[in-house]
C-alpha positions as CSV (number, residue, x, y, z in Angstrom):
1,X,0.0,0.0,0.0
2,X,3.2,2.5,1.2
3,X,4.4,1.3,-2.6
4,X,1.3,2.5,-4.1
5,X,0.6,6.3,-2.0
6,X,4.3,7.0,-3.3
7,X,4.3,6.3,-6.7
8,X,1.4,8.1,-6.6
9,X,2.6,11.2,-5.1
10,X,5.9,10.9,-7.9
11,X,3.6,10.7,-10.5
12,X,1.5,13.8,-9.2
13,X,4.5,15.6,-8.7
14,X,5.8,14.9,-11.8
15,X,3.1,15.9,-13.8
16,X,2.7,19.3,-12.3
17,X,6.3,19.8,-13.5
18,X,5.7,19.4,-16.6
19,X,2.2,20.9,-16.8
20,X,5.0,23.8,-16.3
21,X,7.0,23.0,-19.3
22,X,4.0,24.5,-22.0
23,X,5.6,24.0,-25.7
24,X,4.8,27.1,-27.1
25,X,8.0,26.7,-30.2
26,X,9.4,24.1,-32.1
27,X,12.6,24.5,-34.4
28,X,15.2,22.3,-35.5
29,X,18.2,23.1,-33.8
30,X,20.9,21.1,-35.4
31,X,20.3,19.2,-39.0
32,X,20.8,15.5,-39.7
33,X,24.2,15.1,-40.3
34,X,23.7,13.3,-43.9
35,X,22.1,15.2,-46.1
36,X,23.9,13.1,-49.6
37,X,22.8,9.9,-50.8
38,X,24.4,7.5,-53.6
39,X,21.2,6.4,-56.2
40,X,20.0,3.0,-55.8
41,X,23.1,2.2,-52.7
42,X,20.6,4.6,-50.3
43,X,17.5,3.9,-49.8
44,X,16.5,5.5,-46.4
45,X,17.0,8.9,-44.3
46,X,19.5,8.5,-42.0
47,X,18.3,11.2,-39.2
48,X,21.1,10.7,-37.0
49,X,22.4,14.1,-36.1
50,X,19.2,16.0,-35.7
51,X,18.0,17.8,-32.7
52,X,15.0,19.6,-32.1
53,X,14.6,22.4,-29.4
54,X,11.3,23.1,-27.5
55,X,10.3,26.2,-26.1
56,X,8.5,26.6,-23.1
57,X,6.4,29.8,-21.9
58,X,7.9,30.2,-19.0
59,X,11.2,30.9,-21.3
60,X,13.1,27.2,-21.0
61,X,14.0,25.2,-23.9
62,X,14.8,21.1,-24.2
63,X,16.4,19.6,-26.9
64,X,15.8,16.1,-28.1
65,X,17.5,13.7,-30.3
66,X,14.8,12.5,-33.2
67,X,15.4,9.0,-32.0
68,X,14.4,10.0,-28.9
69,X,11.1,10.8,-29.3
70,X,7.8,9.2,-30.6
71,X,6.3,12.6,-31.9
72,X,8.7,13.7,-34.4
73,X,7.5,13.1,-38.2
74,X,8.8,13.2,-41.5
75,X,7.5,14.2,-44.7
76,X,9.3,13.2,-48.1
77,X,8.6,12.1,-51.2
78,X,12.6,11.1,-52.1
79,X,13.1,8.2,-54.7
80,X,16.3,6.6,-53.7
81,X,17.1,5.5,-57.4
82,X,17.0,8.9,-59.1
83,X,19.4,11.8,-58.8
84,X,18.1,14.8,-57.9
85,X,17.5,17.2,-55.2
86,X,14.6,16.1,-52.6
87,X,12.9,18.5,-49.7
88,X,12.4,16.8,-46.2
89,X,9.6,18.3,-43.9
90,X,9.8,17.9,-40.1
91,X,6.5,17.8,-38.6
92,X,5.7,17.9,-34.7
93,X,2.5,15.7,-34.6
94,X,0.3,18.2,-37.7
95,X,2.3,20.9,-36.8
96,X,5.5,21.5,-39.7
97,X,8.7,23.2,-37.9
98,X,10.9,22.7,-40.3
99,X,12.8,21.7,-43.9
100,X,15.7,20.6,-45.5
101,X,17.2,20.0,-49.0
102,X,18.9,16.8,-49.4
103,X,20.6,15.2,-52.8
104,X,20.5,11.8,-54.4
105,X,23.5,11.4,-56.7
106,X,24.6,8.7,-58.9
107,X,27.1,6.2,-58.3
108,X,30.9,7.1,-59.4
């Protein structure tokens, strides 16, 4: 029962915290770090690299890793066999924060 009344009180306590923590911006503070890709060798975004910052109301920010969180999205239409130039939305849930320009090129 002891177990119970504290976990409980964490969680409550924790929650007001956070209540706290109201996102009020989203931006994309640091860009994958891959933004090349070899035609028909690639055939996925590799997202490793980017961070996004959160801003709060109160004035605080977080950053996350994209791996880290469930509620990052993105948006492309890229076709890993053809060269070209591709555009790559970031989207918090329906909400777009951000783009980025990446480029298939053929194989040497």
């Amino acid at each position: 029962m002891l177990y119970i009344l504290l976990m409980a009180i964490s969680f409550l306590a924790l929650s007001s915290c956070r209540r706290e923590f109201e996102i009020v911006m989203r931006e994309v503070a640091q860009l994958p770090y891959r933004t090349v890709y070899i035609a028909g060798v690639d055939d996925a975004l590799d997202m490793e690299g980017f961070i996004v910052r959160l801003h709060s109301r109160n004035g605080q920010f977080e950053e996350h890793s994209f791996y880290d969180v469930h509620w990052n999205n993105v948006r492309h239409e890229i076709d890993f066999t053809a060269p070209g130039e591709y555009e790559v939305f970031f989207y918090w849930g329906r909400f777009n924060f951000g783009s980025m320009t990446i480029q298939v090129i053929a194989p040497d």
